[in-house]
N, C-alpha and C positions, 0 to 999 in steps of 0.2 A: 379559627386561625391563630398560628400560634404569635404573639408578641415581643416574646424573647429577642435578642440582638442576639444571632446567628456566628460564631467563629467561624471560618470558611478557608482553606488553607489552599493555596493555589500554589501549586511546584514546580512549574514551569512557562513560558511566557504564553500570553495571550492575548489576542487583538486589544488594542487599549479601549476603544467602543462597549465590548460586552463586557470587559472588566472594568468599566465606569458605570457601568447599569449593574453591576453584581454589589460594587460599592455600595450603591444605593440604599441595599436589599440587607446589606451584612456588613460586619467586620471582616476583610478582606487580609490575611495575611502573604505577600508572596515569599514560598519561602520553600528549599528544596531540602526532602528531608535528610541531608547531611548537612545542614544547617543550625547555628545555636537559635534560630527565630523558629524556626519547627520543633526543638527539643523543648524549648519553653511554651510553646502556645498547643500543644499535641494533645493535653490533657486535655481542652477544652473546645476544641474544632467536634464538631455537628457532621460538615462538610469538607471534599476533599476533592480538586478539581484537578487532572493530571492530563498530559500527552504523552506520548511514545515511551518517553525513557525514566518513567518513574514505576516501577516494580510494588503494584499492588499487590501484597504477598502477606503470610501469618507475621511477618515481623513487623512488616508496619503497621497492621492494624493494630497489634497486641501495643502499640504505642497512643494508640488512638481510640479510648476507651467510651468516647460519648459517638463517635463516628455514624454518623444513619444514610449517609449519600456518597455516595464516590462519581464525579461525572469527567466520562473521556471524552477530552475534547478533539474527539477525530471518527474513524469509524470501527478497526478492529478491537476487540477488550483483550486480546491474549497477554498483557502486562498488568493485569486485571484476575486473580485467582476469585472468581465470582462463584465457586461453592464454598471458599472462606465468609467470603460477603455475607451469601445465604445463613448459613449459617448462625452471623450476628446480627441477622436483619437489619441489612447495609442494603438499601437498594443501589442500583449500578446502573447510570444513564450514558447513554451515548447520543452521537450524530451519524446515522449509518447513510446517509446520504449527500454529506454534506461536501464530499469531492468526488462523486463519480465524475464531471463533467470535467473537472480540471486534471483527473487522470486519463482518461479516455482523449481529452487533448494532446495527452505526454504522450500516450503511445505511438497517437496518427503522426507525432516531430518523430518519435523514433520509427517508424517505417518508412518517412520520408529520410531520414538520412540514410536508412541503410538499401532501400530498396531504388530511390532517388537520388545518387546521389549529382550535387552541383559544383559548378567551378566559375566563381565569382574574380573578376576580371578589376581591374586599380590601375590598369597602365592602358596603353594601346598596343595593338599585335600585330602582327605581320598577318597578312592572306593564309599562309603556310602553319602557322602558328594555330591562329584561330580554327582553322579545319584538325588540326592535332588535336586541342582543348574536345573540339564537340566529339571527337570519335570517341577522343577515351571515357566521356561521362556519358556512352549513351547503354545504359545496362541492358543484359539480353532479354529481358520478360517482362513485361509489364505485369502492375498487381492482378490485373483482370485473368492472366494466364497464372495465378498460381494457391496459392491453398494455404491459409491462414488456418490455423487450430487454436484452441481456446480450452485452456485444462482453470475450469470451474467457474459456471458459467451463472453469478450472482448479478448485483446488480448494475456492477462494471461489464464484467464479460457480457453481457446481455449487451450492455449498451455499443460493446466492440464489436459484437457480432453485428448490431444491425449499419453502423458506419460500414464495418467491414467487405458487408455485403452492398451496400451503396454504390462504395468502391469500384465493385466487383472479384470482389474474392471471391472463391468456395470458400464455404468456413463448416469446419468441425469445430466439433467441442464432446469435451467428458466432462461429467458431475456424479459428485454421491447420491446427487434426488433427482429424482424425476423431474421433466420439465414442461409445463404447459406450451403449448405450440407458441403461443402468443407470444413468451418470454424468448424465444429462439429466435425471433428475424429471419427465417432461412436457414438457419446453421444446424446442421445434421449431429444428432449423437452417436459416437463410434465407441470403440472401446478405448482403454490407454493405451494399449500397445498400438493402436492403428493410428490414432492421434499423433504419436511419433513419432512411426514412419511416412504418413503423407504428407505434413506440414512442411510446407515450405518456409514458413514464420509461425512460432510457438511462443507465445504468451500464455503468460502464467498470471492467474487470480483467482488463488487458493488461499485460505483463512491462516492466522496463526497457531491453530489446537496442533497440542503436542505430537499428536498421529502425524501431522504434516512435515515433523520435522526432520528432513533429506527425503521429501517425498519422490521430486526429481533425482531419482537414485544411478546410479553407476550401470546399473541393469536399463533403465528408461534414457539414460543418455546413449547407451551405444546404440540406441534404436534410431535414433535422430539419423534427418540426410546429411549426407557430408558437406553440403554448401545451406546447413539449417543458418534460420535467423531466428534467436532466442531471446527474447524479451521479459525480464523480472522487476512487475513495479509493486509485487504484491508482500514481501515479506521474504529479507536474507534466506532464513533459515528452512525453509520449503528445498533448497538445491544443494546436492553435496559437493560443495565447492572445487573439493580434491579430485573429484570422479571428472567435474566441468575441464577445470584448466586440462587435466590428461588428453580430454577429447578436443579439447580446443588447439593445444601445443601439436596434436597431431590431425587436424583436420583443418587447414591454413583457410579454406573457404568457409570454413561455419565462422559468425559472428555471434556472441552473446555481448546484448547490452541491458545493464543490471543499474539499475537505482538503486537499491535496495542492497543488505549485505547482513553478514553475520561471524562477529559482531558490526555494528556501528558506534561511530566511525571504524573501518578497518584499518588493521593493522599491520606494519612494513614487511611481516611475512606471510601477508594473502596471497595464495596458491594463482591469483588472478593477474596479481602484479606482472609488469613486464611483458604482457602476452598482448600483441599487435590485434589480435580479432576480441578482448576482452576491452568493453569500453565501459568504463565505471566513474558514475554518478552520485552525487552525496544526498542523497535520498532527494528531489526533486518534483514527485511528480502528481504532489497535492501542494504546491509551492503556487497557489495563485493568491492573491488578497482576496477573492472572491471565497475562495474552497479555507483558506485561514479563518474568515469572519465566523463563516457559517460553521466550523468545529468549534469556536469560541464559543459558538450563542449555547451550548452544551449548560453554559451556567442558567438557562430560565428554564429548562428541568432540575439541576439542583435545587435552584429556591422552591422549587413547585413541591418536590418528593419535603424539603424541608416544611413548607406551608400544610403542609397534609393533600395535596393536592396529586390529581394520577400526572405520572411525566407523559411526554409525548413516546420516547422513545428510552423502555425500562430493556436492559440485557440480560438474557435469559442463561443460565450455564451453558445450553448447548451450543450457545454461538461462542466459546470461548474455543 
């Protein structure tokens, strides 16, 4: 086991708990690499511990010349060029588990608002009043009467399908892999085209690899029903923004509600702006202290890959 005291370069914030126990273990620098505390300490970091919006790529490593671990604290690595990695024999840890629960939560709030929706009351009302209020929030289908689809059916989608089905949905789903019955809950594989068109609510949890990106393409959205409800908690760049709002600007019944965007934060001329069925969140939907802690603990696989020791969870290229 190695002895050395460990540089460890942390670029964006982290639950204070596993970065007091990372303390422990290492020199801790926090420091984002457009920073003079990362320009000066780069030569000398082992380790490198990053979220969403740090851009693991040829430039930053070629900065960081002792480099042997990179750990993301969350689940996807696609800001993670992990055949650069390989390459330098940088192993690449992640948390691929650590917010299915608190995503899967966000969705079931977002088919409750859109498919539920309620009229909370702060005054008192008339007989007449009140009877208006229940008509108009009473929506014509219940979930039981309608058809959830699931485009890539990991370890969220899996998890959505079997709520889903709880529910009572039908649920479809498409995936690139085969799927063991066990991991489908009930939910039937169709093709994409059919995914579509029968979805009455279409969520989306597809990966960030470059093939994905506009995967919901202009061709795949005209397939959608005209009163779809589209859910994006999985990654901006999977939907083609410009093809959305077109179909959105002319189909007044379809809703899309999007966490997720491309770029983030967006900016004053997103195609989505302005549009009354386009309801847009600032990434929210691994936002629990619960799902936070556990992409933090990411750092006791760094020290591990650093100790010589196997990490729990090493990222493979293919998952990029």
């Amino acid at each position: 086991m190695s002895t050395q005291i460990e540089v460890i370069l942390v670029t964006e914030p982290l639950v204070e708990a596993p970065l007091d126990w990372l303390r422990g273990q290492a020199e801790v620098i926090e420091a984002s690499p457009t920073s003079q505390a990362f320009a000066e300490r780069a030569h000398q970091a082992t380790g490198l511990v990053v979220r969403t919006y740090t851009n693991v790529n040829e430039s930053l490593l070629a900065r960081l010349p002792r480099l042997r671990v990179v750990g993301r604290a969350g689940v996807g690595v696609d800001n993670i060029d992990l055949a650069a990695c390989t390459a330098r024999n940088i192993s690449v840890v992640h948390t691929p588990d650590a917010n299915t629960q608190a995503v899967v939560e966000y969705v079931v709030c977002l088919l409750a608002d859109a498919l539920r929706p309620r009229t909370l009351l702060d005054r008192a009302v008339s007989l007449e009043e009140w009877e208006s209020l229940r008509s108009r929030t009473a929506p014509a289908r219940q979930m039981s009467e309608m058809t959830l689809g699931i485009l890539g059916l990991g370890r969220i989608g899996s998890r959505i399908a079997a709520v889903a089905g709880a529910i009572g949905f039908r649920v479809l789903f498409n995936d690139l892999l085969s799927k063991d019955p066990r991991e489908c809950h009930g939910a039937t594989a169709v093709t994409l085209e059919q995914l579509c068109r029968d979805s009455d609510v279409l969520t989306l949890h597809i990966d960030g690899r470059p093939s994905n990106r506009r995967f919901v393409s202009e061709r795949l959205i005209h397939l959608l029903r005209d009163d779809v409800t589209l859910l994006n908690t999985c990654r901006g760049m999977v939907i083609d923004e410009m093809a959305l709002a077109r179909f959105l600007a002319t189909h007044p019944r379809a809703r899309a509600s999007l966490d997720v965007h491309d770029p983030e934060p967006f900016t004053s001329d997103s195609p989505l702006l302005g549009l009354a069925n386009a309801l847009l969140a600032p990434h929210l939907a691994s936002r629990t202290s619960t799902a936070m802690t556990n992409m933090s603990w990411v750092v006791r696989d760094v020290v591990a890959v650093l100790q010589g020791r196997a990490p729990t969870h090493q990222a493979r290229v293919h998952e990029a």
